[in-house]
N, CA, C and O atoms as a Maestro MAE file, in Angstrom:
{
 s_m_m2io_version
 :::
 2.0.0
}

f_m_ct {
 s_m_title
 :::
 protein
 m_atom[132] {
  # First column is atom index #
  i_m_mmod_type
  r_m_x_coord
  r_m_y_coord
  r_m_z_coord
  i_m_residue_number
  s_m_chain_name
  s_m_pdb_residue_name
  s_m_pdb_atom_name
  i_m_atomic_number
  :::
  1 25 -2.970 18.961 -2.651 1 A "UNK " " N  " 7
  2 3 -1.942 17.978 -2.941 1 A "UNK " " CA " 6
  3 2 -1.713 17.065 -1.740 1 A "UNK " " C  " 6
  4 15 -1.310 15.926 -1.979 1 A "UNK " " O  " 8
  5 25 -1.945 17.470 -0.355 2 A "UNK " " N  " 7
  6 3 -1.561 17.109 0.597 2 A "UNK " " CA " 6
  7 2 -2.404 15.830 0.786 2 A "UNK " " C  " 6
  8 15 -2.122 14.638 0.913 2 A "UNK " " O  " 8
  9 25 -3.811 16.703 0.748 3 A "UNK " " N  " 7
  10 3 -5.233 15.867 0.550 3 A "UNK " " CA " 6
  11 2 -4.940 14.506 -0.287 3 A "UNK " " C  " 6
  12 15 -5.058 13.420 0.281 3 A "UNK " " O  " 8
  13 25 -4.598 14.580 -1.496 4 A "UNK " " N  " 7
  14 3 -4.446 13.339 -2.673 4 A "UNK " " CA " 6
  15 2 -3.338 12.644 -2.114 4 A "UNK " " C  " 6
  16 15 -3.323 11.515 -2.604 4 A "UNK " " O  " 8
  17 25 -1.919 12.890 -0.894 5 A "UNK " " N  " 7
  18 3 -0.935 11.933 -0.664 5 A "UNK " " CA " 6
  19 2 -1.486 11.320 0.723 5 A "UNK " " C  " 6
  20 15 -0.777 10.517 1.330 5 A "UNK " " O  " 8
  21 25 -3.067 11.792 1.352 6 A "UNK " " N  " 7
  22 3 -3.442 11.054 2.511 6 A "UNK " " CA " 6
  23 2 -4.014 9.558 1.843 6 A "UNK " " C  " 6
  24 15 -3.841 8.399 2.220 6 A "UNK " " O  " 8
  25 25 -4.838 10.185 0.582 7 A "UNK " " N  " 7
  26 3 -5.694 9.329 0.366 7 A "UNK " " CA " 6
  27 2 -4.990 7.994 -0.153 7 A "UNK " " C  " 6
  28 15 -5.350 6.820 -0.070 7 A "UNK " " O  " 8
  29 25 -4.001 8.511 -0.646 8 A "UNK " " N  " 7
  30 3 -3.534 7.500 -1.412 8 A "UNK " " CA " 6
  31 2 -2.681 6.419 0.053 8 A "UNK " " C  " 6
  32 15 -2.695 5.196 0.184 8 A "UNK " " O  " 8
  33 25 -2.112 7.345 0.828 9 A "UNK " " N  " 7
  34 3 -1.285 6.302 1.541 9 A "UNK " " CA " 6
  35 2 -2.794 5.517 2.693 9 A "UNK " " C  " 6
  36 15 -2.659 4.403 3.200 9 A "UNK " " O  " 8
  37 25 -3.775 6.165 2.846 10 A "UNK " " N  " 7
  38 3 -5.108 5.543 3.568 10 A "UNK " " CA " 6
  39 2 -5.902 4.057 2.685 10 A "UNK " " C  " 6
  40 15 -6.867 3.400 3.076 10 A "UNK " " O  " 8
  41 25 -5.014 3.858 1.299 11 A "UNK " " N  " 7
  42 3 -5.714 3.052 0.507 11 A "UNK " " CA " 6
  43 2 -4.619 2.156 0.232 11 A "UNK " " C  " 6
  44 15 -4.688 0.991 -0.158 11 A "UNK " " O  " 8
  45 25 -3.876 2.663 0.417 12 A "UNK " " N  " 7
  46 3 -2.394 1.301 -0.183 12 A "UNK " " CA " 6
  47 2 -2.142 0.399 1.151 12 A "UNK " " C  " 6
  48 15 -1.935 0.967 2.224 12 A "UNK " " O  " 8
  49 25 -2.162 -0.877 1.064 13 A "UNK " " N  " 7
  50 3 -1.963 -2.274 2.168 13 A "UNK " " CA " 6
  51 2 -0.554 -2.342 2.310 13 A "UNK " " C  " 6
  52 15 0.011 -2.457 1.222 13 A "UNK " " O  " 8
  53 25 0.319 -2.303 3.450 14 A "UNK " " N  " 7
  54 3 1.567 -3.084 3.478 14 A "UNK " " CA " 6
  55 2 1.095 -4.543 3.845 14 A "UNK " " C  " 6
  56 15 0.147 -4.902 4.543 14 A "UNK " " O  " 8
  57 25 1.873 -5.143 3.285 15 A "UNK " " N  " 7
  58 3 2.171 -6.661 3.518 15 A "UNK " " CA " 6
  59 2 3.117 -6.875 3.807 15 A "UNK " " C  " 6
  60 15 3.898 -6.720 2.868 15 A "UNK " " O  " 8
  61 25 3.770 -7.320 5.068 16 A "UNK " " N  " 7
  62 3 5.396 -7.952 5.636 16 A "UNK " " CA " 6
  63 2 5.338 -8.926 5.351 16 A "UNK " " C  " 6
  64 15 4.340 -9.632 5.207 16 A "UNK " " O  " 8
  65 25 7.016 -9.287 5.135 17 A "UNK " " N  " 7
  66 3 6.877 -10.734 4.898 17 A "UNK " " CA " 6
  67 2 6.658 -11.628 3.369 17 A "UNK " " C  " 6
  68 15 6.564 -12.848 3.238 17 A "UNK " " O  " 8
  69 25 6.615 -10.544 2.287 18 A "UNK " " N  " 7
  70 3 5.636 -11.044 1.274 18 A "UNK " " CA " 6
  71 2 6.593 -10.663 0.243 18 A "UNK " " C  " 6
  72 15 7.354 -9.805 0.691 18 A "UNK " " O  " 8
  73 25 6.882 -11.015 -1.136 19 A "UNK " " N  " 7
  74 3 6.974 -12.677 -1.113 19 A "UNK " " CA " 6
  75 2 7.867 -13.309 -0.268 19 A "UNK " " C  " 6
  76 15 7.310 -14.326 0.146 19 A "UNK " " O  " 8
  77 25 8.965 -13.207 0.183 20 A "UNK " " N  " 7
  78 3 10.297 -13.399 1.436 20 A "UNK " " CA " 6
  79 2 9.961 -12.669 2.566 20 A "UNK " " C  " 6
  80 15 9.212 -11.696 2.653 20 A "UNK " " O  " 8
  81 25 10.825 -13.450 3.731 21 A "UNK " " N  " 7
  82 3 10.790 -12.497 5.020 21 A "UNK " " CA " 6
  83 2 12.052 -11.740 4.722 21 A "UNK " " C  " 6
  84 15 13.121 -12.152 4.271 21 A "UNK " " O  " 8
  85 25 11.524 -10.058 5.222 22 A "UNK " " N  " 7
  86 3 12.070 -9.210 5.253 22 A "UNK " " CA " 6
  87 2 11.933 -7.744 4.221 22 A "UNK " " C  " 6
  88 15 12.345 -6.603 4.433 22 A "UNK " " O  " 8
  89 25 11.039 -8.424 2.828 23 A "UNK " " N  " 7
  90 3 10.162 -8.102 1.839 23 A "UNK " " CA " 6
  91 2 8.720 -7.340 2.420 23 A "UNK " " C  " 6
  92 15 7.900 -7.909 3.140 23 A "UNK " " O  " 8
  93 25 8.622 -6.032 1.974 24 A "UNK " " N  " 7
  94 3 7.278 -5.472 2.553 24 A "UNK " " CA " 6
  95 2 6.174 -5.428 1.412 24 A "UNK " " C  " 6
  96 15 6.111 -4.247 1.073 24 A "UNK " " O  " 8
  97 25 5.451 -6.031 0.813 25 A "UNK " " N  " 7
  98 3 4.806 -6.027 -0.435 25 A "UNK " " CA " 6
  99 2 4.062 -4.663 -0.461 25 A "UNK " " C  " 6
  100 15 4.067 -4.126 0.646 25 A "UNK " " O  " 8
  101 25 3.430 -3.969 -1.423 26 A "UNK " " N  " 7
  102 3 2.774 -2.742 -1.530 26 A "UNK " " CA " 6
  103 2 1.640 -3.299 -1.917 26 A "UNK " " C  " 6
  104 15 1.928 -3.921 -2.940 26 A "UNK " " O  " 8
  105 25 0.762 -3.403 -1.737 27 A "UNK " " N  " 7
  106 3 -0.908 -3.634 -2.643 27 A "UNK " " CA " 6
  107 2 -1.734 -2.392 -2.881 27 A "UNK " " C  " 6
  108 15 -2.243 -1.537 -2.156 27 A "UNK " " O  " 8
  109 25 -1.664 -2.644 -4.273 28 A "UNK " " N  " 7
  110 3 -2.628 -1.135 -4.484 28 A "UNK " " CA " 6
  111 2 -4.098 -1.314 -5.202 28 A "UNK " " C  " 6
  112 15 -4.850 -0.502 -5.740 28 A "UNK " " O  " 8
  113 25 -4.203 -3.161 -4.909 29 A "UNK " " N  " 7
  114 3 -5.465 -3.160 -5.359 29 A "UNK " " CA " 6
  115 2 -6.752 -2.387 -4.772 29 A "UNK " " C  " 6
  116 15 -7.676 -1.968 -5.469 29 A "UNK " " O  " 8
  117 25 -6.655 -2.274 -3.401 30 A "UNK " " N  " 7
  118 3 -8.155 -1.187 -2.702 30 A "UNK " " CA " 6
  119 2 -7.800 0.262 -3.995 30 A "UNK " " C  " 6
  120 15 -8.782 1.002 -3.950 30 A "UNK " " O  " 8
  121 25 -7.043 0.655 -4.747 31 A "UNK " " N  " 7
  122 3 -6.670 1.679 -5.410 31 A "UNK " " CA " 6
  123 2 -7.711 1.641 -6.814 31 A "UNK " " C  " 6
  124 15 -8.132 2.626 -7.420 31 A "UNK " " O  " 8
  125 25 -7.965 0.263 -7.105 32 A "UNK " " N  " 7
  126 3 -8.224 -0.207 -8.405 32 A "UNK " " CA " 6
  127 2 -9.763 -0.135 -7.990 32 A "UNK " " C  " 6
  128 15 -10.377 0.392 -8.918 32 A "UNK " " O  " 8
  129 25 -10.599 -0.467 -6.950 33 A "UNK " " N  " 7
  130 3 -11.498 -0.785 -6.762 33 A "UNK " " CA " 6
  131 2 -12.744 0.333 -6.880 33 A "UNK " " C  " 6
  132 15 -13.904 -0.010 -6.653 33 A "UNK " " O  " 8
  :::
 }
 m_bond[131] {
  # First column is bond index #
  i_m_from
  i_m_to
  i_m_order
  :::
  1 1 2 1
  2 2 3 1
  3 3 4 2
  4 3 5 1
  5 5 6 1
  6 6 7 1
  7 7 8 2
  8 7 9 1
  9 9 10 1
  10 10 11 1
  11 11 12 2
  12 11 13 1
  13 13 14 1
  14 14 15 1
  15 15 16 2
  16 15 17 1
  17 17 18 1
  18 18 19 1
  19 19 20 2
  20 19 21 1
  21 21 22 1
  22 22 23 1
  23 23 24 2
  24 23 25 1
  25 25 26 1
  26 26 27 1
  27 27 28 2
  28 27 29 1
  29 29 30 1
  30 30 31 1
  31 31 32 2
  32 31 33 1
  33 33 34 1
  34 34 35 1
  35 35 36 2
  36 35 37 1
  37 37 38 1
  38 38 39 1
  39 39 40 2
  40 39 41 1
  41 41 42 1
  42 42 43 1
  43 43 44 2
  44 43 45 1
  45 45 46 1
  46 46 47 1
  47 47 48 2
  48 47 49 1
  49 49 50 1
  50 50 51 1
  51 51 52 2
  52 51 53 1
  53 53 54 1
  54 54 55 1
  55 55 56 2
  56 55 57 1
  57 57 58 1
  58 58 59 1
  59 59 60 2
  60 59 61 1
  61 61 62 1
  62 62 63 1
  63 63 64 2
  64 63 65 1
  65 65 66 1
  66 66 67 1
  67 67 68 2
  68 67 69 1
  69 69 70 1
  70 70 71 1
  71 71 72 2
  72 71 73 1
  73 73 74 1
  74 74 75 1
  75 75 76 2
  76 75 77 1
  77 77 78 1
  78 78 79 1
  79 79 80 2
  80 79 81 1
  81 81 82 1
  82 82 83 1
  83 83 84 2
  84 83 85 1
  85 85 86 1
  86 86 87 1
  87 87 88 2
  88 87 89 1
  89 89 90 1
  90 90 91 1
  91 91 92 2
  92 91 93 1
  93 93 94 1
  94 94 95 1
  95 95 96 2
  96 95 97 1
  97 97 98 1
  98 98 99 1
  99 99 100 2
  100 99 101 1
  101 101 102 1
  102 102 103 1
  103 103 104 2
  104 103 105 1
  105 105 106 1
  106 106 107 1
  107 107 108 2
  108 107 109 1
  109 109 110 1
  110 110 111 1
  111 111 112 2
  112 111 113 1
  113 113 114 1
  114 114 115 1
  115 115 116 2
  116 115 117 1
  117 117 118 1
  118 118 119 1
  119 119 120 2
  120 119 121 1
  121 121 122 1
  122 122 123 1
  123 123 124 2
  124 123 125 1
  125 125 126 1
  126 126 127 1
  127 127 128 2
  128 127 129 1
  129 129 130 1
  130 130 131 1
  131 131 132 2
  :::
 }
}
């Protein structure tokens, strides 16, 4: 379980800034790929 919450946080992008400053966007497209 531990294994599957590395991978996942090793594949998800923060984005600051996004769409507003102060906004941290999540991208989980590398997830989709």
């Amino acid at each position: 379980m531990a294994r599957d919450a590395s991978w996942l946080k090793d594949h998800i992008r923060d984005i600051p800034d996004f769409p507003s400053p102060g906004v941290v966007f999540k991208d989980i497209t590398p997830l989709l790929a």
